[in-house]
C-alpha positions as CSV (number, residue, x, y, z in Angstrom):
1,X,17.5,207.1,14.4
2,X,18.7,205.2,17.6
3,X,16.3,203.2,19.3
4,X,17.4,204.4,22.8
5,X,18.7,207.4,24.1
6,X,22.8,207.5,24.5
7,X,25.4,209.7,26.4
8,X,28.3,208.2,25.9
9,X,28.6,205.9,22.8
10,X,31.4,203.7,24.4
11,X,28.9,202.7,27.6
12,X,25.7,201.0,25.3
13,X,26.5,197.5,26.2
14,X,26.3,195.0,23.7
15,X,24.7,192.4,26.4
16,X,22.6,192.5,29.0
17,X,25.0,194.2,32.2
18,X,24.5,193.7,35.9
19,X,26.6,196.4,38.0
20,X,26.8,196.4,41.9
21,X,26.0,200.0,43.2
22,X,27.9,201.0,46.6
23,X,26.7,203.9,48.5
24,X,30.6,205.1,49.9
25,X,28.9,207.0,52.6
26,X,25.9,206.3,55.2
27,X,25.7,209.1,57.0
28,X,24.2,211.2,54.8
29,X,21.4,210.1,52.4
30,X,22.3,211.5,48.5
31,X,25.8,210.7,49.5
32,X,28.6,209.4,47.3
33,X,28.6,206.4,45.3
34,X,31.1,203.4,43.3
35,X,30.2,201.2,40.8
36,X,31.3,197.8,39.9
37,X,31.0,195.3,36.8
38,X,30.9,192.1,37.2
39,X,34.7,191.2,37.8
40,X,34.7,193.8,40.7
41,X,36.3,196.3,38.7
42,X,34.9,199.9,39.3
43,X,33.1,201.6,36.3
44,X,31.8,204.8,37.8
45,X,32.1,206.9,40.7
46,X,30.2,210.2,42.4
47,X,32.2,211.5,45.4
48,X,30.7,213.0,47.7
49,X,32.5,215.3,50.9
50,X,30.3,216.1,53.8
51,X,26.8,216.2,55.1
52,X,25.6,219.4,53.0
53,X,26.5,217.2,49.8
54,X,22.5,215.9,49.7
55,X,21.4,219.6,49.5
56,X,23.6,220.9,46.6
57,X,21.9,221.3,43.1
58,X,24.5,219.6,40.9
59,X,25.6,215.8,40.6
60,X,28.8,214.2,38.6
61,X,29.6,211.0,37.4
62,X,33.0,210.4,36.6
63,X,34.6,207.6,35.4
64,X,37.8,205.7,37.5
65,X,39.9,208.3,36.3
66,X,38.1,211.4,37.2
67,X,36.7,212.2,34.0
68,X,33.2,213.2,33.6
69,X,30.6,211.8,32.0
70,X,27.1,213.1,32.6
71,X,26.4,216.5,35.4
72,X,22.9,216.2,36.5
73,X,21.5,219.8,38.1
74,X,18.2,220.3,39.7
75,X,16.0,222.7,38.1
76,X,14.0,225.3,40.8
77,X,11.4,225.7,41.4
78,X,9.9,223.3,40.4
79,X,7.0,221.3,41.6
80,X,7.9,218.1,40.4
81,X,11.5,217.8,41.5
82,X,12.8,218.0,37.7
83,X,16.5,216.8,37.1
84,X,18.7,217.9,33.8
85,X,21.4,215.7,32.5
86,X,24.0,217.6,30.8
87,X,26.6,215.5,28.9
88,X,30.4,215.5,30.3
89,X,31.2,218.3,32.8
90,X,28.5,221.2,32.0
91,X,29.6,225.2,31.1
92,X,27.9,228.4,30.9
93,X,25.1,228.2,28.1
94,X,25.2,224.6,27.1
95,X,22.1,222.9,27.0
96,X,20.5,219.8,28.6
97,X,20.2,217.0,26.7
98,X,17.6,215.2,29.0
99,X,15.2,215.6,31.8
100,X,13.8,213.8,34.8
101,X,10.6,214.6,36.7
102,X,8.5,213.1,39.1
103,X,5.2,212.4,37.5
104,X,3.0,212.9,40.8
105,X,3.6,215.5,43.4
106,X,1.2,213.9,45.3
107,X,2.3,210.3,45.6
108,X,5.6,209.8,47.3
109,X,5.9,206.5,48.3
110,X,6.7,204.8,44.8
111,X,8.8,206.0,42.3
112,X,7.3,206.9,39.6
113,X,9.0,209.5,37.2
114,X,9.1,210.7,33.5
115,X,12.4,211.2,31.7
116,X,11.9,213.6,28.7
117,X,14.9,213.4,26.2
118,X,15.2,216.6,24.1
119,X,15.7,217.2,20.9
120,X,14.1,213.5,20.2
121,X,10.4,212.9,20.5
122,X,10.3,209.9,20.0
123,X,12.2,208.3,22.6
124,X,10.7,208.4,26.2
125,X,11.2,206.7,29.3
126,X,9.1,206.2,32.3
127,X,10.5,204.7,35.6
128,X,8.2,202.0,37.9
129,X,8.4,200.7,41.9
130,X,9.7,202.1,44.8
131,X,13.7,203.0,44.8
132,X,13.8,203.5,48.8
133,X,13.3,199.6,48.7
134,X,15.8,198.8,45.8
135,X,12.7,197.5,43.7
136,X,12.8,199.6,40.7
137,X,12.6,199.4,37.1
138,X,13.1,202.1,33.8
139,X,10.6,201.4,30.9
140,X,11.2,202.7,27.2
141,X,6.9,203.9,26.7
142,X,7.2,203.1,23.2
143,X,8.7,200.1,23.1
144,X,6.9,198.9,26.5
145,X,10.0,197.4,28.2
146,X,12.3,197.0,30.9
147,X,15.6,198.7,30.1
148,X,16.4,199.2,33.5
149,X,16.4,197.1,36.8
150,X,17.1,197.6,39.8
151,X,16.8,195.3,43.2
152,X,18.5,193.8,46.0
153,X,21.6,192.4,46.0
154,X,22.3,188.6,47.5
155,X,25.8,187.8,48.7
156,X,26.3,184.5,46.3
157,X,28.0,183.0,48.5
158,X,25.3,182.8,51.5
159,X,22.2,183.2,50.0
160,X,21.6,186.8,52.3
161,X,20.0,189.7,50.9
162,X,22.2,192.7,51.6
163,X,21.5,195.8,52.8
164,X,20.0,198.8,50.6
165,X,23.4,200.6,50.5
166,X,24.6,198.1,47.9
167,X,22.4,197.2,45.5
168,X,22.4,195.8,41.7
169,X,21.8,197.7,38.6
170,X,20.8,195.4,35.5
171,X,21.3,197.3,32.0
172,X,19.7,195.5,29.1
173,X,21.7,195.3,26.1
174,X,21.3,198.5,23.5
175,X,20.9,200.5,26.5
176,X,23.4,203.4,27.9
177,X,25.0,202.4,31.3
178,X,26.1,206.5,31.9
179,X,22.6,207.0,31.3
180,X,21.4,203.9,33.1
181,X,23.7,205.4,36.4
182,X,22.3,208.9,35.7
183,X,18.7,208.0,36.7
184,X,19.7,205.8,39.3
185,X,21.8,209.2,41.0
186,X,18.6,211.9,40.3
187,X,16.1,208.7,41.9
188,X,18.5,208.8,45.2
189,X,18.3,212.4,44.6
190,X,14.2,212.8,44.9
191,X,13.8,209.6,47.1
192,X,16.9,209.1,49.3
193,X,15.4,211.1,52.5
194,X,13.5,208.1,52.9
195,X,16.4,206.1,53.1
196,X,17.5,205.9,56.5
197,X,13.3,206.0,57.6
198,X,13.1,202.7,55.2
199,X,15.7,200.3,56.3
200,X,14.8,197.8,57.8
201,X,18.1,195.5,57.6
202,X,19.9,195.3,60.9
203,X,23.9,194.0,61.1
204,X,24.9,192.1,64.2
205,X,28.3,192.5,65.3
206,X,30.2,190.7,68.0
207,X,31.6,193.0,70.7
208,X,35.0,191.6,69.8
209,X,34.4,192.9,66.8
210,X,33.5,196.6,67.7
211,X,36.7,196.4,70.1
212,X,39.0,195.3,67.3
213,X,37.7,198.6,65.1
214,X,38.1,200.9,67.7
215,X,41.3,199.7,68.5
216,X,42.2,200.5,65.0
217,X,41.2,204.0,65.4
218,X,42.9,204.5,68.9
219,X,39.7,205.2,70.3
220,X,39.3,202.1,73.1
221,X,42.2,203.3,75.6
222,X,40.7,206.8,75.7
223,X,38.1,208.0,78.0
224,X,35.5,207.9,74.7
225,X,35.9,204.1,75.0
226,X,33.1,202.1,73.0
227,X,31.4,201.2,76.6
228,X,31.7,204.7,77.5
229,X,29.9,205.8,74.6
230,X,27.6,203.0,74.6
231,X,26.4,203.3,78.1
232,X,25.5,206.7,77.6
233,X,24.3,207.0,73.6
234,X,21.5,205.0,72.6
235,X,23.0,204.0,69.8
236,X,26.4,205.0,67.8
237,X,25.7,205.2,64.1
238,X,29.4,206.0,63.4
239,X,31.0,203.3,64.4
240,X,28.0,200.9,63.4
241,X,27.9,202.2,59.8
242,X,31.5,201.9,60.2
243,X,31.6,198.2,60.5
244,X,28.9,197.6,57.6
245,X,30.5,199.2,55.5
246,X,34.0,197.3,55.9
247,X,31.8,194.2,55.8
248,X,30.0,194.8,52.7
249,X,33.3,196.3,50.7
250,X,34.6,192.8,51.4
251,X,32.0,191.3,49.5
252,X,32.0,192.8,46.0
């Protein structure tokens, strides 16, 4: 019997992992996601197309090529926000292999969940902390420890802690990265409408800057010129996720 639960037998890492987690998208929380190893090279990816993306019952990680991996549907009605993980791209009467509930439907400012894996009894995992704040960590209950971390990410090179749209995933070794990026997806699932309410984490551009990216996209010698827009928006979440966005890409 394995002593933790696998998807895909070619993603249990032999060492302990740490994987950077990109959000693609901030305009919609649930949205799309990348994932890189160490050397910057991407692992897995969810795409994601448009703002009714967050509302849809079914989530798929592929891997670089398109292939995929684990399809994660939600289960209604259900009270506790339950998640199944089917493995590889699911069809008409196969069955899930694991599930994913929130354990209160009461408390919803921390995390706390229960993943049930079928067919196997003895291997359970329980998740800890508060995934709207990238503070979060996956426990095997029988074993009594940390598979699963996840936290803030600081950009080496000046010490600053990033925002919460990239974030690092540590996978201790024995442990399944598919399944490992599966619980991370159905956590932004049941938490990520607090998102956008929880950050905190403000970028400061120079107006040079802004110019330059409008300029890019044709947009400063129209009449919707940035100062148009900015002197008559309070604020312009396009263009400013925009720039973050660019800005963090360029330092994975």
């Amino acid at each position: 019997m394995k002593e933790e639960f696998v998807v895909q037998d070619g993603y249990v890492v032999k060492e302990e992992t740490h994987l950077t987690v990109l959000k693609t998208c901030l305009f919609y929380a649930g949205d799309g996601f990348k994932v890189y190893d160490h050397k910057g090279q991407l692992v897995f990816r969810v795409d994601s197309y448009g703002p009714n993306t967050h509302h849809k019952d079914e989530v798929v990680l592929m891997d670089p090529c398109g292939r995929c991996l684990l399809t994660l549907c939600s289960k209604k009605p259900s009270l506790h926000q339950r998640w199944e993980g089917f493995k590889g791209e699911r069809m008409n009467g196969d069955k899930a292999i694991f599930s994913v509930k929130r354990s209160s439907i009461i408390e919803r400012s921390q995390t706390s969940m229960t993943v049930e894996v079928y067919d196997n009894s003895a291997v359970e995992y329980h998740t800890e902390g508060c995934f709207s704040q990238r503070r979060c960590k996956v426990f095997n209950t029988v074993k009594k420890k940390s598979m699963v971390e996840i936290h803030r990410k600081v950009d080496p090179t000046t010490g600053v802690t990033l925002g919460k749209e990239v974030f690092s995933l540590c996978v201790k070794r024995g442990f399944d990265m598919v399944f490992a990026m599966g619980l991370v997806l159905v956590l932004d699932q049941i938490n990520g409408q607090n998102y956008f309410d929880s950050v905190t984490t403000k970028v400061l551009v120079h107006p040079i800057v802004e110019d330059f990216r409008l300029n890019q996209l044709n947009l400063t010698n129209s009449p919707w010129s940035f100062k148009f827009i900015r002197g008559r928006i309070p604020f312009c979440p396009f263009i400013r996720d925009l720039v973050k966005f660019i800005s963090i890409k360029d330092r994975i």
